[in-house]
C-alpha positions as CSV (number, residue, x, y, z in Angstrom):
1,X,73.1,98.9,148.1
2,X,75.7,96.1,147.7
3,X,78.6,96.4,150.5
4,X,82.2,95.3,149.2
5,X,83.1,92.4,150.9
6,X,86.8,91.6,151.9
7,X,87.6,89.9,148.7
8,X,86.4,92.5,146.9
9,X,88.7,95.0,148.0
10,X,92.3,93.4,147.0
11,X,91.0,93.1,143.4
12,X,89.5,97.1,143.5
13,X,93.3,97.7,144.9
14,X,95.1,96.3,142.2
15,X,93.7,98.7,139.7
16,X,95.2,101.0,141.1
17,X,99.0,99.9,141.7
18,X,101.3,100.0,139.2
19,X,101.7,97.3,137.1
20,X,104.5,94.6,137.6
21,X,107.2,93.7,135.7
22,X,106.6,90.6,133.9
23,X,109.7,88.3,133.3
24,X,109.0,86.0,130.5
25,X,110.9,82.4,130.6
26,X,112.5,80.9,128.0
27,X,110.7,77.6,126.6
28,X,111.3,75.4,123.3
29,X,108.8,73.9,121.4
30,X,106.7,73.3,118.2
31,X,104.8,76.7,118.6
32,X,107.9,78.7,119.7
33,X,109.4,77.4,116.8
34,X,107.2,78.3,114.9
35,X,107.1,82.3,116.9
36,X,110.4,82.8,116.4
37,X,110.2,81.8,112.3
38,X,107.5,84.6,112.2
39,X,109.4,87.1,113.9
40,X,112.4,85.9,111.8
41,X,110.5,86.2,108.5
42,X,108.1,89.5,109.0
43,X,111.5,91.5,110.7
44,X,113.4,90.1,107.4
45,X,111.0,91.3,105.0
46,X,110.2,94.4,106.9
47,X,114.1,95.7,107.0
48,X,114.9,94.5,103.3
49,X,111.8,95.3,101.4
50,X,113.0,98.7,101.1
51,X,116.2,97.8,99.4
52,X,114.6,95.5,97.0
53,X,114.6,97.2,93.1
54,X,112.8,97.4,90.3
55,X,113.4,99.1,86.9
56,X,116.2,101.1,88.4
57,X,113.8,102.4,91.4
58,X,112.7,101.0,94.4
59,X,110.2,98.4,94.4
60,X,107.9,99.4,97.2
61,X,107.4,103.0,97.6
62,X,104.9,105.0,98.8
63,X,105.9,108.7,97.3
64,X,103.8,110.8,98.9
65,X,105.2,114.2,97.6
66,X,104.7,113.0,94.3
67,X,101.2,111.3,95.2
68,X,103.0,107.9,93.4
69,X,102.6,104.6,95.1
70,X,105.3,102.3,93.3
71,X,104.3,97.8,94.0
72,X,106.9,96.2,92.0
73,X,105.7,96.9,88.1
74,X,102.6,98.7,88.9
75,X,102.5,102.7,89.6
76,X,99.0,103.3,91.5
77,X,98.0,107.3,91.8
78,X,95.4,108.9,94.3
79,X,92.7,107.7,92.0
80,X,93.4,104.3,92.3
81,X,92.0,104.4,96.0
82,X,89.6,101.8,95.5
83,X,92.6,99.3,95.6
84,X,93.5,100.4,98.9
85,X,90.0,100.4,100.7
86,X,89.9,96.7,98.8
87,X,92.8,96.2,100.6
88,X,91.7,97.5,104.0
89,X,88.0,95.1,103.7
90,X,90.2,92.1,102.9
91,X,92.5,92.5,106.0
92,X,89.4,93.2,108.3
93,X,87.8,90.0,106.8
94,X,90.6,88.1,106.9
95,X,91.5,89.0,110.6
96,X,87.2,88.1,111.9
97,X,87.8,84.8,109.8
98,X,90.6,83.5,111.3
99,X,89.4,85.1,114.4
100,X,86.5,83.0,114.5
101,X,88.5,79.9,113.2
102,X,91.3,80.0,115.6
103,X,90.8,82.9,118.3
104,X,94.0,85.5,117.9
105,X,96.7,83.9,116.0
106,X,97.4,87.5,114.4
107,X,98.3,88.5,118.2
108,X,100.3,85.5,118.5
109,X,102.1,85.4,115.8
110,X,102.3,88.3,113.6
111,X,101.2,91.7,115.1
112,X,103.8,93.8,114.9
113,X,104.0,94.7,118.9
114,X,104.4,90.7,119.1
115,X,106.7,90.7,116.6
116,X,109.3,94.0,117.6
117,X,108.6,92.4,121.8
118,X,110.4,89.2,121.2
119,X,113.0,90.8,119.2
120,X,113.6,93.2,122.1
121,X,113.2,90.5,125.1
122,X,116.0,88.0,122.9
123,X,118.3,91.3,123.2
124,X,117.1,91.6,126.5
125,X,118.2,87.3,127.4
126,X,121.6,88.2,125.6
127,X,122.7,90.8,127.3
128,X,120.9,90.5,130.8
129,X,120.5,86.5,130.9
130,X,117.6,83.8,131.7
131,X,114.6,85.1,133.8
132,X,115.7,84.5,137.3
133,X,119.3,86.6,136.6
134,X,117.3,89.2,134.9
135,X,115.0,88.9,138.0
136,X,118.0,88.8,140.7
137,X,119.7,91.7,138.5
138,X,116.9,93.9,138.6
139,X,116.9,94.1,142.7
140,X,120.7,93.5,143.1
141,X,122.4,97.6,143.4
142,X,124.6,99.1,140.6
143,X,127.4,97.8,140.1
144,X,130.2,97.9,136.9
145,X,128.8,94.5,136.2
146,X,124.8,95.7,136.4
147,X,125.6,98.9,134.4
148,X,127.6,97.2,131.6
149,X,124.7,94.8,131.0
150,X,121.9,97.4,131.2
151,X,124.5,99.3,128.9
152,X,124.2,96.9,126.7
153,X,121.1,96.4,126.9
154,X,120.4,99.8,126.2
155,X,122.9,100.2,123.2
156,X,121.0,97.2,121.1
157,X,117.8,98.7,122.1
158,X,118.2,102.2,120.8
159,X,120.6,100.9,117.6
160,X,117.9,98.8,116.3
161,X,115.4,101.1,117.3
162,X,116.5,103.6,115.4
163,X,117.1,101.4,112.4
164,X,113.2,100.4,112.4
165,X,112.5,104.4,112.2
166,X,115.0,104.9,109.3
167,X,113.9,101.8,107.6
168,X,109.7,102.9,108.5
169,X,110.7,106.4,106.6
170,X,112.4,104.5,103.8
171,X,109.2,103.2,102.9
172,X,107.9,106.6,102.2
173,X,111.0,108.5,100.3
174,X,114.0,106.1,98.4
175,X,115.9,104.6,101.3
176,X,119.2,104.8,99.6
177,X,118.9,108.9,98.9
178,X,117.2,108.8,103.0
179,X,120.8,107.2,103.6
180,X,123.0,109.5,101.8
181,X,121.4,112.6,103.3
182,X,121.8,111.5,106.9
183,X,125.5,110.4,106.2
184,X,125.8,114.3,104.8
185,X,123.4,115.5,108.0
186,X,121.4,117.0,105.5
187,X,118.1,115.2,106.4
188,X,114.7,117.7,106.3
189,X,112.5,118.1,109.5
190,X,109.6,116.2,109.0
191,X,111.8,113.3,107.6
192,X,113.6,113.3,111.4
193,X,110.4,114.2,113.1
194,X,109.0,110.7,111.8
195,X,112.2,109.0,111.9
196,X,112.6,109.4,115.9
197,X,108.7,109.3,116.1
198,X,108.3,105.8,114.9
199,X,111.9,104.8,116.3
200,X,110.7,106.3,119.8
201,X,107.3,104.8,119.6
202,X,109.3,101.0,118.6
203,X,111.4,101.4,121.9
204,X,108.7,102.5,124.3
205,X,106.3,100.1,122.9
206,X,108.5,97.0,122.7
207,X,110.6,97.9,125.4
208,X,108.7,98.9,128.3
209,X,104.9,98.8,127.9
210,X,105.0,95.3,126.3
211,X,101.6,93.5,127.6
212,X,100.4,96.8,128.8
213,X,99.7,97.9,124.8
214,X,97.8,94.4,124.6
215,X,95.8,94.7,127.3
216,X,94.8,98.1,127.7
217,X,95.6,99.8,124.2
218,X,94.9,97.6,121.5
219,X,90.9,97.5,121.1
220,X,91.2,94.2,119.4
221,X,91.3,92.5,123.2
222,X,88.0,94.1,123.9
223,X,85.9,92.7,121.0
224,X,87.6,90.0,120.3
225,X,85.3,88.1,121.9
226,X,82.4,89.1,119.6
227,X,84.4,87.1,117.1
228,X,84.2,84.1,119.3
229,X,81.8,80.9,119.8
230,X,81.7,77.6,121.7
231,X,83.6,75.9,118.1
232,X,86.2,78.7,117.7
233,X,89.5,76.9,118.6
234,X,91.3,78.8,122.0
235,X,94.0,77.9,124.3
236,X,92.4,75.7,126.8
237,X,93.0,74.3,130.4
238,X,91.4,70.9,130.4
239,X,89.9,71.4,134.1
240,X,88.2,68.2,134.3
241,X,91.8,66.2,133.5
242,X,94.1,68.5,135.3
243,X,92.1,69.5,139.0
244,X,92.6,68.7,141.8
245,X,96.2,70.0,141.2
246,X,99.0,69.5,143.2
247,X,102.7,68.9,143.6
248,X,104.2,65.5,143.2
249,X,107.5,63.1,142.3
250,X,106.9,61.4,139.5
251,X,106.9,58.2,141.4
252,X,103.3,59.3,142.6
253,X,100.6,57.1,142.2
254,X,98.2,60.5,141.1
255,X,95.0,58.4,140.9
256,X,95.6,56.8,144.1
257,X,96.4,60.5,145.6
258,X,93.4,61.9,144.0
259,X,95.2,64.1,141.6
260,X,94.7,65.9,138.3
261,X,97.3,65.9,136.0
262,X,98.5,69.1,136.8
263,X,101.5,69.7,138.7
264,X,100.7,73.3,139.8
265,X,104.3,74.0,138.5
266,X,103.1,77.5,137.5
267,X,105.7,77.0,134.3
268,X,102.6,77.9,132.3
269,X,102.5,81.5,133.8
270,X,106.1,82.0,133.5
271,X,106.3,81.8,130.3
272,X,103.4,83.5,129.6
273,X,104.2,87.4,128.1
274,X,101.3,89.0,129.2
275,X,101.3,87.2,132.8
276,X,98.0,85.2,133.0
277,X,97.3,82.0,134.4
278,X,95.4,80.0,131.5
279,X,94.0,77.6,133.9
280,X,91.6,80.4,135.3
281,X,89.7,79.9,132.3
282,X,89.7,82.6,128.7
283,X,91.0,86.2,129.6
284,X,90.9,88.7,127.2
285,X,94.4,89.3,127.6
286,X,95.8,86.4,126.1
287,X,97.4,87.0,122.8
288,X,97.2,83.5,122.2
289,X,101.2,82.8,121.4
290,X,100.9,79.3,122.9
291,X,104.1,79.8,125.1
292,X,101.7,77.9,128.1
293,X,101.2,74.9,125.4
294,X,104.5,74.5,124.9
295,X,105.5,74.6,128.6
296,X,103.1,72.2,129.9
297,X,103.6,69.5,127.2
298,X,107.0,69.7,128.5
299,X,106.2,68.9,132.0
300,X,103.7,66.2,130.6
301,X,106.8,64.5,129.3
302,X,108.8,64.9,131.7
303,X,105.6,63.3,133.8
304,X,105.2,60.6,131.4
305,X,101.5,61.8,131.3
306,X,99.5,62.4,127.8
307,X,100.1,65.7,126.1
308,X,97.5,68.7,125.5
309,X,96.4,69.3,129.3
310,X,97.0,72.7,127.5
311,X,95.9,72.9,124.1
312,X,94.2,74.3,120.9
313,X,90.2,73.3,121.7
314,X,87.0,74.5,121.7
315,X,84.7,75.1,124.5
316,X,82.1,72.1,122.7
317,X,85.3,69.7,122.5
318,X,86.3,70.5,126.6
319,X,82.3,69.9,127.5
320,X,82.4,66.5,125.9
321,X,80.3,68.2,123.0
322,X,80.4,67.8,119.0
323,X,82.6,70.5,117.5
324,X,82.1,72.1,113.8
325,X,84.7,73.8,112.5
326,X,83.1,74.3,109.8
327,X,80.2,76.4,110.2
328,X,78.3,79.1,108.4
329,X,79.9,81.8,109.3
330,X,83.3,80.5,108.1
331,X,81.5,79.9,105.0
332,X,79.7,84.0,104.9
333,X,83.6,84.7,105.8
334,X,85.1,82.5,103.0
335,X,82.9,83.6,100.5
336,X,83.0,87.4,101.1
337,X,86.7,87.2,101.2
338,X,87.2,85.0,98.0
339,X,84.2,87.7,96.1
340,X,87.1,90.8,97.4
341,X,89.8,89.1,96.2
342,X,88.6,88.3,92.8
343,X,87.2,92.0,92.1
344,X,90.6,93.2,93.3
345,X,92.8,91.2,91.2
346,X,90.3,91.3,87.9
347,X,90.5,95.2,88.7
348,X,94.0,95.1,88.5
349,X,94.4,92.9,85.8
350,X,92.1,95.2,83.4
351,X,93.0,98.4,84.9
352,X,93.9,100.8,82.1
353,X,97.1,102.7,82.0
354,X,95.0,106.3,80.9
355,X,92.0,108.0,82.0
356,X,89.8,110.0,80.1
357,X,87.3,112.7,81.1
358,X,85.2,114.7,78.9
359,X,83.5,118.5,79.9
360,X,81.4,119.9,77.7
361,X,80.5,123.4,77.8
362,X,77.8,124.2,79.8
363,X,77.5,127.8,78.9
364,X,76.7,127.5,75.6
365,X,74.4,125.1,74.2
366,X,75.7,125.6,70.6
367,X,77.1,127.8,68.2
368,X,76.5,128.7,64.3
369,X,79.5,128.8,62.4
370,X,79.8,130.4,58.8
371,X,78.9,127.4,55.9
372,X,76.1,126.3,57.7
373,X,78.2,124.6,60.7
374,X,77.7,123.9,64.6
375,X,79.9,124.1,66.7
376,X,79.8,122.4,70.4
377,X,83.2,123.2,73.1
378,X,84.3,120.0,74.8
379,X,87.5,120.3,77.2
380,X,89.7,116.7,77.2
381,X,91.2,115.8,80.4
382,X,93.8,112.8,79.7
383,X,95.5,111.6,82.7
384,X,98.4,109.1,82.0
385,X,99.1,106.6,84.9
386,X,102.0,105.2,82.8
387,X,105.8,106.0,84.5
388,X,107.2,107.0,80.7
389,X,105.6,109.8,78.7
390,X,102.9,108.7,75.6
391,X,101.5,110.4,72.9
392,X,97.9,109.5,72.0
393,X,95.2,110.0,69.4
394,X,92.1,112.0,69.8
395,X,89.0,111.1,68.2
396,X,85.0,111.3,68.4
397,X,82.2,109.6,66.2
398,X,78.6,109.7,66.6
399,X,77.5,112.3,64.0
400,X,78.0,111.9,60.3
401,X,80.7,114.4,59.6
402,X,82.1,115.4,62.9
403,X,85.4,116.6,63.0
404,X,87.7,118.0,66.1
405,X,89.1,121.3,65.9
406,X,91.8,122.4,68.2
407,X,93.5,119.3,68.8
408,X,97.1,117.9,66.8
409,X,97.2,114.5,64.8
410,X,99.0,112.9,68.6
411,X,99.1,114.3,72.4
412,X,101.6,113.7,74.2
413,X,101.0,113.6,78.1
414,X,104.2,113.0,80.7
415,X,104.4,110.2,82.9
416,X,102.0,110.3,85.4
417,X,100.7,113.5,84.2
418,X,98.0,115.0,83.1
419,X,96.8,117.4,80.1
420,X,94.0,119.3,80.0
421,X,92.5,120.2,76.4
422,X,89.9,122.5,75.2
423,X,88.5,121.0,72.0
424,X,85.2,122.0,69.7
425,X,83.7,119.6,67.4
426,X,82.0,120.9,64.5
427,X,79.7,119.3,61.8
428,X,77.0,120.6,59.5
429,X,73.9,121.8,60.1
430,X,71.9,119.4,58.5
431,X,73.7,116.8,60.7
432,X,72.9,118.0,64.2
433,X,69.4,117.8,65.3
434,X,68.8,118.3,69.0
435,X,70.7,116.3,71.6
436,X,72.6,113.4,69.7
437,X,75.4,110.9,71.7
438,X,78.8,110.9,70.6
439,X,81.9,109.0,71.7
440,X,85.4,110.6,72.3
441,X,88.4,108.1,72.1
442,X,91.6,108.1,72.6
443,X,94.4,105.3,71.4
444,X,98.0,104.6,72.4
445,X,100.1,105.7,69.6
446,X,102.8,102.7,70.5
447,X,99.6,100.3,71.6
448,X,96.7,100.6,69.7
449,X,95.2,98.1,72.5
450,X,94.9,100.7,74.9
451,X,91.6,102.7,74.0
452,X,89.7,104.1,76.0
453,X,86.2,106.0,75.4
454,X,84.0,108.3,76.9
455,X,80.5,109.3,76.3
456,X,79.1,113.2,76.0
457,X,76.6,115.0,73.9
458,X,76.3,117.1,70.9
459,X,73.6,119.5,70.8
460,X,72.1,121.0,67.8
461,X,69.1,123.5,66.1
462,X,65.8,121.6,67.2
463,X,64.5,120.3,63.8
């Protein structure tokens, strides 16, 4: 039996306190450029998309009630799954190949608990200051001037979270009658349930439990790494460059002083949101926003020493080894993705605006008509996926002779609708002989280019 040694026992302690507030610092550069244009862009789109219209209705709606999903031009109905679980296999694919290409530049840069956490820690700087006087604020007592800026705080926090929860519903019934009814205070139950639910869950999430929802929620941390190899690009510490670290002017002679290139500033951890130290190596709870990239290059010119002590490498590139980027399994990735892609947009392209299903009797096999004539019951399911109303034609071949009885010159079926008819086709006797294939069609009466066609069987006197 293994006894815990003395250095065990801090880490085994830590599990158990609670965790520390983490005070991000503020740092410019190329990549938090390039943060804040995500945040900027993905917020944009997510609070005006709603308002955006189309045909005199909203572009982007998922009508639930009415089982209606509106994309700009095209109406998809609970039949049209297969686009969504398309969907869903391209944005699992996507996120393993840029996984394995660049480690988790979708926690970095677009997922949405990165994305609603800076907006809340910029409301956070503007209202409460830089890290070390939201630091000395924190442990200084209350005071008018420490309750006006947690006030404030507080006020921009619950505004906008509340916004995201109106906007999240908007998405789901039209945003502008959503508005109107909450002006009158006439807004229904489960439209306030979800609402608060998601506007609660934005300002717990992005407010408190930041990191903690990275590093102990999300499951993508804890297989993440399955996604990895030695030529996926990470955020490194070059070791072998930057140890032995240790403070210095700038005057310092760091060869002479047998020194690495790091300063053992720490700026790297300060910045960092989730409160890591890169230079102990990859930890499954960095979210990869390159905050510690951008702080050190600023040190390494301030230095005048080269850039990219911290950097986007590989694990090959830091041993001195050959690195392929390209590699099979970007390829397998590639591939599979391009194959998904193609079905879903040639799906799309030739998907038809009616569906037709044919039922024949099964009770009766056939029946014998006065003047020599069989009869076989069909019932005609016609589902139109247009948004306007359309009146179609009916028709079936196959059998010399075969006529339908039971059913007008044009049907007309409502806008996303659906009409279900019984038919019976008849023909004479000397015409049906067993089990003979016939086709049912029906034609747009305003577009004879939409036909579609269905296969059954007509079932005679055995000759």
């Amino acid at each position: 039996m293994n006894t815990p040694t003395n250095t065990d026992r801090p880490r085994a302690a830590a599990l158990y306190e609670s965790a520390q507030k983490i005070y991000p610092r503020e740092i410019k550069g190329r990549f938090e450029s390039l943060s804040k244009l995500a945040t900027n862009v993905l917020l944009g789109l997510f609070y005006l998309i709603p308002w955006a219209m189309w045909d005199e209705r909203q572009a982007i709606l998922f009508d639930l009630p009415a089982r209606k999903f509106y994309l700009l031009g095209l109406t998809l109905w609970p039949q049209d799954f297969i686009y969504l679980a398309l969907l869903l296999m391209i944005a699992a694919l996507s996120l393993f190949f840029f996984t394995a290409l660049a480690g988790r530049l979708w926690c970095g840069f677009a997922c949405p608990q990165t994305v609603w956490t800076e907006a809340f820690i910029w409301m956070e700087q503007i209202t409460e200051g830089t890290r070390s006087q939201r630091m000395k604020l924190d442990k200084a007592p209350w005071s008018w001037n420490k309750l006006r800026r947690k006030g404030a705080k507080q006020f921009l926090w619950i505004t906008f979270s509340l916004w995201t929860g109106f906007t999240f519903v908007g998405y789901f019934m039209p945003i502008r009658e959503l508005g109107a009814e909450i002006v009158a205070l006439n807004v229904g139950g489960w439209t306030l349930f979800w609402g608060c639910f998601y506007g609660f869950a934005t300002y717990g999430n992005a407010g408190y439990m930041r990191e903690q929802v990275c590093k102990y929620m999300c499951p993508y941390a804890r297989f993440q790494s399955a996604m990895f190899d030695k030529d996926t690009l990470i955020i490194s510490y070059d070791a072998k460059r930057g140890e032995p670290r240790g403070g210095r002017k700038r005057s310092v002679d760091r060869k002479k002083e047998s020194l690495g290139d790091c300063i053992d500033c720490t700026l790297c951890v300060q910045v960092c949101p989730t409160g890591i130290d890169i230079r102990e190596g990859l930890q499954y709870e960095c979210i990869a926003c390159a905050a510690c990239i951008d702080a050190c290059d600023s040190v390494m010119d301030k230095m005048d020493y080269p850039r990219g002590l911290v950097r986007y490498t590989t694990e090959h590139a830091l041993k001195g080894d050959k690195t392929r980027v390209l590699r099979p399994r970007m390829f397998v990735y590639a591939g599979v993705l391009i194959i998904l892609m193609t079905a879903l947009i040639t799906s799309m392209i030739t998907r038809t605006p009616v569906i037709l299903d044919v039922i024949r009797d099964r009770n009766t096999l056939y029946r014998e008509l006065p003047g020599d004539m069989i009869e076989n019951s069909y019932t005609i399911k016609v589902f139109n996926q247009a948004n306007d109303a359309r009146s179609f034609r009916l028709t079936v071949d196959g059998v010399p002779g075969l006529t339908l009885d039971g059913v007008d010159d044009e049907i007309r079926v409502a806008g996303g609708g659906a009409l279900s008819l019984p038919v019976r086709a008849r023909t004479q006797r000397d015409n049906a002989h067993g089990i003979m294939n016939i086709t049912f069609s029906v034609t747009a009466v305003d577009d004879e280019s939409i036909v579609l066609v269905e296969d059954s069987r007509f079932l005679g006197p055995t000759p």
